[in-house]
Backbone as JSON Lines, residues from 0, in Angstrom:
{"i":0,"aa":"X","n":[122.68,77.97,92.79],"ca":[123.65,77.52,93.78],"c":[123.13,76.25,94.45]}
{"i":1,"aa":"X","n":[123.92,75.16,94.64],"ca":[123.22,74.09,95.44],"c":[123.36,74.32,96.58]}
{"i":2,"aa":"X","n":[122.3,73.94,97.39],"ca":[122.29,73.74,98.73],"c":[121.71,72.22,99.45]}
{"i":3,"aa":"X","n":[122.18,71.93,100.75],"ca":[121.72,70.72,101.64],"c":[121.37,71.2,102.92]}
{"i":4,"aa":"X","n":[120.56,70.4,102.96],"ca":[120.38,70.57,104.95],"c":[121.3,69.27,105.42]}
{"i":5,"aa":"X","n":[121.59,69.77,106.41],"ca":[122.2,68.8,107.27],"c":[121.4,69.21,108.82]}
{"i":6,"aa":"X","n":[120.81,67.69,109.31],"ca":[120.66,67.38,110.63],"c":[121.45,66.45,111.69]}
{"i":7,"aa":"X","n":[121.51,67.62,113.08],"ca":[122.58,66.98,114.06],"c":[121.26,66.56,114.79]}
{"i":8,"aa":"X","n":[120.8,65.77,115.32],"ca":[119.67,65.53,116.81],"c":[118.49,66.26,115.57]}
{"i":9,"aa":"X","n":[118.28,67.38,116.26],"ca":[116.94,68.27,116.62],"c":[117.33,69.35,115.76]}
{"i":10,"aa":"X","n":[118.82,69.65,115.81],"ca":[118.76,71.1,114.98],"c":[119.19,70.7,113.08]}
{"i":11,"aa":"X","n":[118.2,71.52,112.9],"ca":[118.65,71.46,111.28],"c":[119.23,72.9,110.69]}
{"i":12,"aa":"X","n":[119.87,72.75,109.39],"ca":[120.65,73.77,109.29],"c":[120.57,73.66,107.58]}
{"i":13,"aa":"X","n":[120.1,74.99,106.92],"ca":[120.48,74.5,105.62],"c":[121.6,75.44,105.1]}
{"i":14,"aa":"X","n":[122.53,75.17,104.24],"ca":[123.68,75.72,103.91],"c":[123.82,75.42,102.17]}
{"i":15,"aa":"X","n":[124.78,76.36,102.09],"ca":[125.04,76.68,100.77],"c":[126.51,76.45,100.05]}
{"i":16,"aa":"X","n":[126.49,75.38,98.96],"ca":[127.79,74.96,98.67],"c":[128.64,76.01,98.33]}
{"i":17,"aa":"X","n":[129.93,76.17,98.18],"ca":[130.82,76.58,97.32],"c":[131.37,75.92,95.69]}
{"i":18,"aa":"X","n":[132.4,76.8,95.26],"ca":[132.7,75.93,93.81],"c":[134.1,74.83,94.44]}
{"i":19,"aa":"X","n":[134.29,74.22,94.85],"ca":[135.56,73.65,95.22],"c":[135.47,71.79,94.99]}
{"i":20,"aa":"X","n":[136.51,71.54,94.86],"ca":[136.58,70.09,94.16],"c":[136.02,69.41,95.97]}
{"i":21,"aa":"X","n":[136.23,70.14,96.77],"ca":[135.75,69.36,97.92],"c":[134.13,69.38,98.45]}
{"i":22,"aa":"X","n":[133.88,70.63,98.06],"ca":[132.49,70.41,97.63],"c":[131.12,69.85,96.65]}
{"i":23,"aa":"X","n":[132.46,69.64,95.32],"ca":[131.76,68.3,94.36],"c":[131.49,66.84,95.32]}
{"i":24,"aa":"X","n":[133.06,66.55,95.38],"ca":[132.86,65.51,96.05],"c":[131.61,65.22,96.91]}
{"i":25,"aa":"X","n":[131.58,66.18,98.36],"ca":[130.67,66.14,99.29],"c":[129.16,65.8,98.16]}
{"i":26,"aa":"X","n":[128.67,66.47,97.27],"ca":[127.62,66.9,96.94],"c":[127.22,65.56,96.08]}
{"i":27,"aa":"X","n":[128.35,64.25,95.29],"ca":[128.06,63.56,94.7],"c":[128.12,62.36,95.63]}
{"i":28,"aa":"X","n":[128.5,62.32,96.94],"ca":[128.19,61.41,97.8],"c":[126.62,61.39,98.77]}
{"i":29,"aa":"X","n":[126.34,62.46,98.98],"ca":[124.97,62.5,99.36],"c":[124.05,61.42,98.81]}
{"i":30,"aa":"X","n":[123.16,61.07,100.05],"ca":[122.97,61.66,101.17],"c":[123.63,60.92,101.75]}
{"i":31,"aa":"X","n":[123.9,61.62,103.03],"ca":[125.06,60.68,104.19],"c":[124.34,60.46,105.36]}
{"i":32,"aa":"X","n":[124.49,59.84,105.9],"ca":[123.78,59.7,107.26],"c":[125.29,58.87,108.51]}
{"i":33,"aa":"X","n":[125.34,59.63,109.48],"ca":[126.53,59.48,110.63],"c":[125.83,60.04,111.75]}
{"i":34,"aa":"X","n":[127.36,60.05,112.76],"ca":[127.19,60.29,113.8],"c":[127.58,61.24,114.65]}
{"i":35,"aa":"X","n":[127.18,62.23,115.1],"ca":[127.86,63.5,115.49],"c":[128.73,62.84,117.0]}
{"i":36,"aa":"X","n":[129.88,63.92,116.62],"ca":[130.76,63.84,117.54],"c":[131.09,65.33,118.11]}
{"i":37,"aa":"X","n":[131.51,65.51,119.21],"ca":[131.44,67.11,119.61],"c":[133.26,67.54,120.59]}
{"i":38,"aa":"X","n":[133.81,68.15,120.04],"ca":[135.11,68.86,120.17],"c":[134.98,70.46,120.77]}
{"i":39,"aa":"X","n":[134.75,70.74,122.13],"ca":[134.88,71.8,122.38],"c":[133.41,72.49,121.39]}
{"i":40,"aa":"X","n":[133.3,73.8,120.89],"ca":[132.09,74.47,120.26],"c":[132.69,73.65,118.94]}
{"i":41,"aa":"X","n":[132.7,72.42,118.67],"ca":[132.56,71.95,117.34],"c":[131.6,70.83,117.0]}
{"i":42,"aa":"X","n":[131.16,70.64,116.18],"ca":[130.46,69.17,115.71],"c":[130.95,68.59,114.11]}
{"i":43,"aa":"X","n":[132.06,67.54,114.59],"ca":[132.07,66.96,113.62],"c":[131.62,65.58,113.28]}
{"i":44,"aa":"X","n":[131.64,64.98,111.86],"ca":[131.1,63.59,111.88],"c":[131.59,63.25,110.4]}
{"i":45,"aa":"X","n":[131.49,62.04,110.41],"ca":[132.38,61.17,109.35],"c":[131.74,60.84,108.46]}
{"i":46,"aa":"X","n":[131.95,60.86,106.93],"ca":[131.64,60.6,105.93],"c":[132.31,60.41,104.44]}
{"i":47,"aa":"X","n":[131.48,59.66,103.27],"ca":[132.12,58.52,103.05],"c":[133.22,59.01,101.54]}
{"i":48,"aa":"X","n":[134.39,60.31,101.83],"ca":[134.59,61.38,101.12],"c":[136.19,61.18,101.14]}
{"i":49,"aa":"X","n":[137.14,61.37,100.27],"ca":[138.33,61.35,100.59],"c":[138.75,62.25,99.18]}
{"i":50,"aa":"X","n":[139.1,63.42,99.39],"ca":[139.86,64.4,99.03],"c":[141.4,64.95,99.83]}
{"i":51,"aa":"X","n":[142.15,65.71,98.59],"ca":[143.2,66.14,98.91],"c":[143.17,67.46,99.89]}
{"i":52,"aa":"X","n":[144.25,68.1,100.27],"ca":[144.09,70.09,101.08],"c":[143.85,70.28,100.25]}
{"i":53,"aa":"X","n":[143.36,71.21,100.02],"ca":[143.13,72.47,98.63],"c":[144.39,73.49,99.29]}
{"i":54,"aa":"X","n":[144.38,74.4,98.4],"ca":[145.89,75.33,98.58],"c":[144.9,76.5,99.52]}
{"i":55,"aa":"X","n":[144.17,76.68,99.53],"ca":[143.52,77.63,100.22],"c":[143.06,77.07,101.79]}
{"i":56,"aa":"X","n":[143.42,76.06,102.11],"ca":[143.01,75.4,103.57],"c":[143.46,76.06,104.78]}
{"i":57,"aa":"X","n":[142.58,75.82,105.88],"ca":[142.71,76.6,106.87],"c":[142.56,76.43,108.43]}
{"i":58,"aa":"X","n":[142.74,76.57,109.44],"ca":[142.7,76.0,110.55],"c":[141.46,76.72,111.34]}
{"i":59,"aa":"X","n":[141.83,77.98,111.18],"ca":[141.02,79.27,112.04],"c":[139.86,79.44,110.97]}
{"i":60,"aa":"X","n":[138.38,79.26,111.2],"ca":[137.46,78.91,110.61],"c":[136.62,80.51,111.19]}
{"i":61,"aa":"X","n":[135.52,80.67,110.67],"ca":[134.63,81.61,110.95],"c":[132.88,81.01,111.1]}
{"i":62,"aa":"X","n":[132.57,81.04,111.9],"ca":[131.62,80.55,112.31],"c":[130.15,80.9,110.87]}
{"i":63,"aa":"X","n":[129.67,79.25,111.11],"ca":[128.96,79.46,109.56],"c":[129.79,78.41,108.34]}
{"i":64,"aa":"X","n":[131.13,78.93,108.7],"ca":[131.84,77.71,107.56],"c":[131.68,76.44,107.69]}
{"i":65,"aa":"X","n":[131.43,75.63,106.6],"ca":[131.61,74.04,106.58],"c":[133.06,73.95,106.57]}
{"i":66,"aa":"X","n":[133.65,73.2,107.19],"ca":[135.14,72.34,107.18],"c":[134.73,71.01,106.59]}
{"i":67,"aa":"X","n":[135.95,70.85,105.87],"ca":[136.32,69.14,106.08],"c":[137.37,68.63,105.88]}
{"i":68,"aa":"X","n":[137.89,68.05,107.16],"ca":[138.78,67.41,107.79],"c":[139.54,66.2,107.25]}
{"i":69,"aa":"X","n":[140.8,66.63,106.16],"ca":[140.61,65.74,105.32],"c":[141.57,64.28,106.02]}
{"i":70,"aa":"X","n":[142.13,64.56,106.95],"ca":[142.63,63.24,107.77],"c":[141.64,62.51,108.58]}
{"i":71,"aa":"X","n":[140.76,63.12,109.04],"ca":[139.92,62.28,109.58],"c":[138.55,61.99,108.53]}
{"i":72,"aa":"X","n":[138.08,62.46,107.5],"ca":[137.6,61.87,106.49],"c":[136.23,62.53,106.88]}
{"i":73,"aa":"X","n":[135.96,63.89,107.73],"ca":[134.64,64.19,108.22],"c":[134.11,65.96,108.07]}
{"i":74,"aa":"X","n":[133.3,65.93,108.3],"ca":[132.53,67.54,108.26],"c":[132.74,67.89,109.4]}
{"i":75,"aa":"X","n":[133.75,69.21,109.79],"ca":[133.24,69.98,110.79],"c":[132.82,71.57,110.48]}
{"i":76,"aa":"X","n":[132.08,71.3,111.65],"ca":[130.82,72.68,111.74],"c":[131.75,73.15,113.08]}
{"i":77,"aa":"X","n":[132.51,74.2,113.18],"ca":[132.8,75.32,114.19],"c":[131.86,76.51,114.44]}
{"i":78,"aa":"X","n":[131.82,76.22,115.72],"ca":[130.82,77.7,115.86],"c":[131.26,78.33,117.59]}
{"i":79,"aa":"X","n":[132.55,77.73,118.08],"ca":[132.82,78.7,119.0],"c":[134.23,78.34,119.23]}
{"i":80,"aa":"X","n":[134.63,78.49,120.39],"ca":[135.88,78.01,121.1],"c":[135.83,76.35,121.1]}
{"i":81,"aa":"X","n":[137.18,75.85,120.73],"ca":[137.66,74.54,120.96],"c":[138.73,74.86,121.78]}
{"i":82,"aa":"X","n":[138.91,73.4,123.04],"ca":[140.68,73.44,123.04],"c":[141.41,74.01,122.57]}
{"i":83,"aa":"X","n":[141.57,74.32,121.67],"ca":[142.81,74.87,120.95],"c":[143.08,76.34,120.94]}
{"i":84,"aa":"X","n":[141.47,76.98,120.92],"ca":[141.51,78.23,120.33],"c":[142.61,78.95,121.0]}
{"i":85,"aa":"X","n":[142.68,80.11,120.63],"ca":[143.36,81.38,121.44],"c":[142.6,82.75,121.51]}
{"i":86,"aa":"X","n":[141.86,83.15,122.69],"ca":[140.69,84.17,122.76],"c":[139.17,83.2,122.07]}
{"i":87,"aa":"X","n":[138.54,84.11,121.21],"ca":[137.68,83.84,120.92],"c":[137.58,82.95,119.34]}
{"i":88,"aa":"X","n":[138.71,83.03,118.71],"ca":[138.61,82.07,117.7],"c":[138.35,81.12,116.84]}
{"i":89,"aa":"X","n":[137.58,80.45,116.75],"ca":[137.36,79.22,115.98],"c":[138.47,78.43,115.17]}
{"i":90,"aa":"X","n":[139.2,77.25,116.25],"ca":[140.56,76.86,115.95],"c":[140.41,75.24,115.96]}
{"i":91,"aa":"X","n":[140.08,75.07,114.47],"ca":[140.11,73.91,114.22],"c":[140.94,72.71,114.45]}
{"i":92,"aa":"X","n":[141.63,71.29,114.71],"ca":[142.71,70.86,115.11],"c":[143.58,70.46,113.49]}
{"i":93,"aa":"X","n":[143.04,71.01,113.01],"ca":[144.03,70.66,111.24],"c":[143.15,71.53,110.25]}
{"i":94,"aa":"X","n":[144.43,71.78,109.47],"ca":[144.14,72.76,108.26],"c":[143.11,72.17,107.53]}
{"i":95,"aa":"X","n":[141.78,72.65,107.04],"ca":[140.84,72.09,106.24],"c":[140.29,72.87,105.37]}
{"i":96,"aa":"X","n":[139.49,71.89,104.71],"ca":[139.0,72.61,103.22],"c":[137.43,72.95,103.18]}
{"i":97,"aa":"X","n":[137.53,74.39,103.19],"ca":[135.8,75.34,103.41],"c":[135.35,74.88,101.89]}
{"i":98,"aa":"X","n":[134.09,74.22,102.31],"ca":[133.48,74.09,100.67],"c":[131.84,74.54,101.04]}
{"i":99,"aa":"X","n":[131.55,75.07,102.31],"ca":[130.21,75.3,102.09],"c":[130.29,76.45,103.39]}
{"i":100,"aa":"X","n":[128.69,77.2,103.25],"ca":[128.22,78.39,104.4],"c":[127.0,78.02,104.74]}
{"i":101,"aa":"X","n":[126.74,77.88,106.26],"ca":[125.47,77.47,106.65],"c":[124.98,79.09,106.63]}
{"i":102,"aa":"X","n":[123.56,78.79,106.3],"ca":[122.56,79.79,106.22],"c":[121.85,80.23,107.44]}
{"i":103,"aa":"X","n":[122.02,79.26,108.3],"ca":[121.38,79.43,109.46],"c":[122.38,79.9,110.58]}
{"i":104,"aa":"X","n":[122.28,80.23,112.04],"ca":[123.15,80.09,113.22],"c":[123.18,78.98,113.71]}
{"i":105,"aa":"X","n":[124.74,78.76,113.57],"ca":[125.32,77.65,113.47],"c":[125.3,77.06,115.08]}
{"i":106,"aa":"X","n":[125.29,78.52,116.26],"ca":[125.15,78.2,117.82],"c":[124.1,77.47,118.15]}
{"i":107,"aa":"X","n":[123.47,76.96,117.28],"ca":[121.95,76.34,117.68],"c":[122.62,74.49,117.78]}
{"i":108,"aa":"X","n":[123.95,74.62,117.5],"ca":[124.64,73.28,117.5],"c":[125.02,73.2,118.57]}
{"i":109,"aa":"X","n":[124.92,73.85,119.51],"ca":[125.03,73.84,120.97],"c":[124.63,72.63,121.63]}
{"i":110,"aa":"X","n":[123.06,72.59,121.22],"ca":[122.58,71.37,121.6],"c":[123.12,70.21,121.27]}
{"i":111,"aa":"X","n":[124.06,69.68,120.05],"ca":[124.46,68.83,119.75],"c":[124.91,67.83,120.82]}
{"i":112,"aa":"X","n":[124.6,66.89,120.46],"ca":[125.18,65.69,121.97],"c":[126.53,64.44,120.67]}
{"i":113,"aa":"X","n":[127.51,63.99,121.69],"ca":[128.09,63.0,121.04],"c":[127.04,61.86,120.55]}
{"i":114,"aa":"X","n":[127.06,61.26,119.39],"ca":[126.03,60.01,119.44],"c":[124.94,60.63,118.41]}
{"i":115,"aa":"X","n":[124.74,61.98,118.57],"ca":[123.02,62.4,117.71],"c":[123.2,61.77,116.43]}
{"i":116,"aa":"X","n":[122.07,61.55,115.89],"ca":[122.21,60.65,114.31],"c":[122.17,62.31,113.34]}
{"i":117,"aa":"X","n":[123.18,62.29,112.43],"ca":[123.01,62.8,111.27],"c":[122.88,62.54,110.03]}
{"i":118,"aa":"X","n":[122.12,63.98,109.44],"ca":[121.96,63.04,107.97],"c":[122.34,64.54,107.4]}
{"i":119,"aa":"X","n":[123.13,64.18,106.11],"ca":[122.84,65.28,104.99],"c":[122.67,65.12,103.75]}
{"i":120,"aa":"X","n":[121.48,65.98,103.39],"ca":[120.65,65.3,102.06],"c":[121.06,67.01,101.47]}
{"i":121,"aa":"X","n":[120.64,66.64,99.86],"ca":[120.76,67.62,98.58],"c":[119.55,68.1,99.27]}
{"i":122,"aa":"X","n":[118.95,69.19,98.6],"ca":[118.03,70.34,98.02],"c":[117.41,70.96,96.84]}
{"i":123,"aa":"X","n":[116.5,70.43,96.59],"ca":[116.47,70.44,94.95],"c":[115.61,72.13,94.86]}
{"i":124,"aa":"X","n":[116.14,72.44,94.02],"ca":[115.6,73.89,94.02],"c":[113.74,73.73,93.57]}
């Protein structure tokens, strides 16, 4: 299975792809390096990827899932309440395409600040 780490600031996180054409993509653009941006319990950031929805896309995410946001062209990482939610939810602002599972707890993105430099690199087994 491939996997990447991705770093926001300070916290690192390594995660595990899925089979999905949005996760090729992601995996043949590596490594990326951006800028975290933060939405309520989200961290997303932009990278250099442009795919279609997949038919399976989704708004309400489960903490741990990779998103990506295919109008705004970026990775988001949900791991609590946004604006949007309703209760405790993880409510993304557009339907997106899960192509990966972080391995780690994803609440450690807490710390995330707008501005932190990210990078996400492959994993070679």
């Amino acid at each position: 299975m491939r996997r990447i780490k991705i770093t926001v600031g300070a916290v690192e996180l390594t995660a595990e792809l899925l089979n999905t054409p949005t996760a090729d993509a992601i995996w043949r653009a590596l490594p990326i390096a951006s800028k975290a941006q933060t939405w309520g319990e989200e961290v997303y950031f932009g990278v250099p990827v442009a795919v279609p929805l997949e038919a399976d896309a989704k708004d309400v995410v489960e903490a741990g899932e990779l998103a990506f946001w295919v109008e705004g062209s970026s990775i988001a990482i949900g791991f609590g309440r946004t604006p949007i939610s309703h209760g405790d939810e993880i409510r993304l602002a557009a339907k997106t395409n899960i192509w990966g599972r972080a391995l780690a707890d994803v609440t450690l993105l807490k710390a995330a600040k707008d501005g932190d430099p990210v990078a996400v690199t492959q994993l070679v087994p």
